[in-house]
C-alpha positions as CSV (number, residue, x, y, z in Angstrom):
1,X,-19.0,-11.8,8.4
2,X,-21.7,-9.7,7.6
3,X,-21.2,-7.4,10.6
4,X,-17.9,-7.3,9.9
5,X,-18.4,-5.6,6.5
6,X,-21.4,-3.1,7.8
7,X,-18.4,-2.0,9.1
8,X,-16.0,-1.0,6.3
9,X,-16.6,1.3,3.4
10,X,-15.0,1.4,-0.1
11,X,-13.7,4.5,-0.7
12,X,-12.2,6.0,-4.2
13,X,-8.8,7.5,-4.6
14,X,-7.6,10.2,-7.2
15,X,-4.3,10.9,-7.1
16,X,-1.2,11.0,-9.6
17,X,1.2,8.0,-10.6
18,X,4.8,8.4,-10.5
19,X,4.4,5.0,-11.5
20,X,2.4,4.9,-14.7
21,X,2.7,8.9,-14.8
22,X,-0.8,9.9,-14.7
23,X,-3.6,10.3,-13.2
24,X,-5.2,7.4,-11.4
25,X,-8.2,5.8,-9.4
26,X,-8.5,3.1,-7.6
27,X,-10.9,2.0,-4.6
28,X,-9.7,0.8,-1.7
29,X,-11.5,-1.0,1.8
30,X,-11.3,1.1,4.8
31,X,-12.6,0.7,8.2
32,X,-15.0,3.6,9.4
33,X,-13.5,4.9,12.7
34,X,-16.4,8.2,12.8
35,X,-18.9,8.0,9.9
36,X,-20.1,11.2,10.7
37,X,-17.0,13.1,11.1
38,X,-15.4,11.1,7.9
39,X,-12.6,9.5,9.3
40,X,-11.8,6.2,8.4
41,X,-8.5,3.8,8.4
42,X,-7.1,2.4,5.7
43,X,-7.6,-1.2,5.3
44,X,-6.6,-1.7,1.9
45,X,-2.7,-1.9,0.2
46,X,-2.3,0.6,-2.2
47,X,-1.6,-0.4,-5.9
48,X,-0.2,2.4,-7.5
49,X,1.6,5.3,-5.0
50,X,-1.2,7.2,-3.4
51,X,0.5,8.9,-0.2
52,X,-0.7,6.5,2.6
53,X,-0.5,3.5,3.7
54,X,-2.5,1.2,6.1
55,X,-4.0,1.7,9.4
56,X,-3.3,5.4,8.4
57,X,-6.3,7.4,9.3
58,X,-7.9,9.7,6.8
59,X,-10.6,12.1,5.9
60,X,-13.3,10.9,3.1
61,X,-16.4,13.2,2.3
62,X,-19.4,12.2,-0.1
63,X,-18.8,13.2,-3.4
64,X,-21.8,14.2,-5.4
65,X,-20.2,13.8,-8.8
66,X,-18.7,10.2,-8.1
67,X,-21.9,8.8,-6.6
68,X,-19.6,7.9,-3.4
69,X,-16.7,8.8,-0.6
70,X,-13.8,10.5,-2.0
71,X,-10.6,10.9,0.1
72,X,-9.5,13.9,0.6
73,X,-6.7,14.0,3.5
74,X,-4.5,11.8,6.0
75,X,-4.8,12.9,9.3
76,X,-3.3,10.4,11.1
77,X,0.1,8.2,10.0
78,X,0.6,4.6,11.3
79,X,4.6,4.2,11.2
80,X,3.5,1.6,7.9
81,X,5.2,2.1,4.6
82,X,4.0,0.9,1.0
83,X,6.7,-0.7,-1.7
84,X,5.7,-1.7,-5.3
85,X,7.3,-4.6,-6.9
86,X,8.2,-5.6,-10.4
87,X,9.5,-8.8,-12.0
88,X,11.3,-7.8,-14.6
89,X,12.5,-11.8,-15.8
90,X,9.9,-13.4,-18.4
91,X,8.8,-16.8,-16.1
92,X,9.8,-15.8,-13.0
93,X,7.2,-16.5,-10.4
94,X,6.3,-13.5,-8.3
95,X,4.5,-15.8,-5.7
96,X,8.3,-16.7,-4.5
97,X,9.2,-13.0,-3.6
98,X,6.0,-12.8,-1.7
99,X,6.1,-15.8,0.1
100,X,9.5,-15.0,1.6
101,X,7.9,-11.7,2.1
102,X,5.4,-13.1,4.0
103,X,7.4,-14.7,6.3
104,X,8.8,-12.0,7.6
105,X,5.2,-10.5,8.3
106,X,5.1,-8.4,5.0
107,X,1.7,-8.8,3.3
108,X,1.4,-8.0,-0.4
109,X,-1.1,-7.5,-3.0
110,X,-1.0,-9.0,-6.2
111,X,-2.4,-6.8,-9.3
112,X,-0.9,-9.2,-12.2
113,X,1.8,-11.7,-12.9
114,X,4.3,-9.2,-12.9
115,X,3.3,-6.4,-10.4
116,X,2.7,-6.6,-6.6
117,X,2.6,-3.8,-3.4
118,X,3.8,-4.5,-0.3
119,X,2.6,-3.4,3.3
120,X,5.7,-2.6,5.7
121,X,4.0,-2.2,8.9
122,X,5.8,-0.3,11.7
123,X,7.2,-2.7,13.9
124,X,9.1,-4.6,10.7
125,X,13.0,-3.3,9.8
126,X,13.1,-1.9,6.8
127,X,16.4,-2.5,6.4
128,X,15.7,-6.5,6.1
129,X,13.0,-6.0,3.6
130,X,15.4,-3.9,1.5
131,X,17.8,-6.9,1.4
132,X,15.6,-9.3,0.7
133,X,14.1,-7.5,-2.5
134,X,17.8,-6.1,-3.4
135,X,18.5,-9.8,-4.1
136,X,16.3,-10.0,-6.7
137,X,17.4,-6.2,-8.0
138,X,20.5,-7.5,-8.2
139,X,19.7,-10.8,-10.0
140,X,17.7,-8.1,-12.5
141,X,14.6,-10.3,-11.9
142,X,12.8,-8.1,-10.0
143,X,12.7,-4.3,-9.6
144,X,11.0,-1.7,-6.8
145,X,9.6,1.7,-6.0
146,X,9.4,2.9,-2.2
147,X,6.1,5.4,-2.9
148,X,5.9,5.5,0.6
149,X,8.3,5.3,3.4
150,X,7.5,5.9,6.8
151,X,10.0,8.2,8.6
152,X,10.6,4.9,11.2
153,X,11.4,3.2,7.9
154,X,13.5,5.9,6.4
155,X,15.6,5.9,10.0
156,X,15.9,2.0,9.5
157,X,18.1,3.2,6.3
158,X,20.3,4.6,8.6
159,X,21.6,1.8,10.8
């Protein structure tokens, strides 16, 4: 296990929130792909809307000032997408949404009791995750954001 994290790198994100409508950072895993070039691959679902996702590859330099790697670009986009996901009903448990989410290969992240992301990878049909989080939209137990939509997700819309 300890290989496996010589391997990896936490790297710090500043970007704005549509979501909480400011400016945020957050940290996220990635997987060094060329330490000495700066490239690395996200490991890590996003919280709060950066633009990427994971497995995309990306550009991180050493910031003096933050005392660590900073990203700075994507340079390389995996097909994955990123949804965020908010129960809106007092009680309800969010573990249910995930778990059904989960067996459909969607892995999530969960920040609180009311607040989760949700990795899309490429080979998944949008379409069906749509469907299964519109029932819960519809229910007004639940509501979502699409920060991040592939443009093979986006053309899943379309079917």
């Amino acid at each position: 296990m300890n290989d496996e994290l010589n391997n990896f790198e936490k790297i710090l994100f500043r970007y704005y929130s549509d979501v909480l409508e400011e400016e945020v950072v957050e940290t996220m895993w990635a997987e060094i792909i060329d330490k000495e070039n700066g490239i690395y691959k996200l490991d890590s679902i996003p919280f709060y809307g950066p633009q990427i996702a994971t497995d995309d590859l990306f550009l991180a330099e050493y910031d003096e000032l933050e005392e660590r790697l900073v990203y700075k670009e994507t340079i390389e986009y995996s097909g994955n997408s990123i949804i965020q996901v908010v129960i809106l009903k007092d009680g309800f448990d969010k573990e249910i949404i995930r778990e059904r989410l989960n067996l459909i290969n969607c892995l999530s992240e969960g920040l609180n009791k009311k607040y989760f992301s949700v990795e899309i990878t490429k080979n998944i049909d949008y379409s069906i995750v749509k469907a299964l989080i519109n029932e819960y939209v519809d229910l007004d137990i639940a509501d979502f954001a699409e920060p991040y939509l592939s443009e093979k997700h986006k053309t899943d819309l379309l079917k």
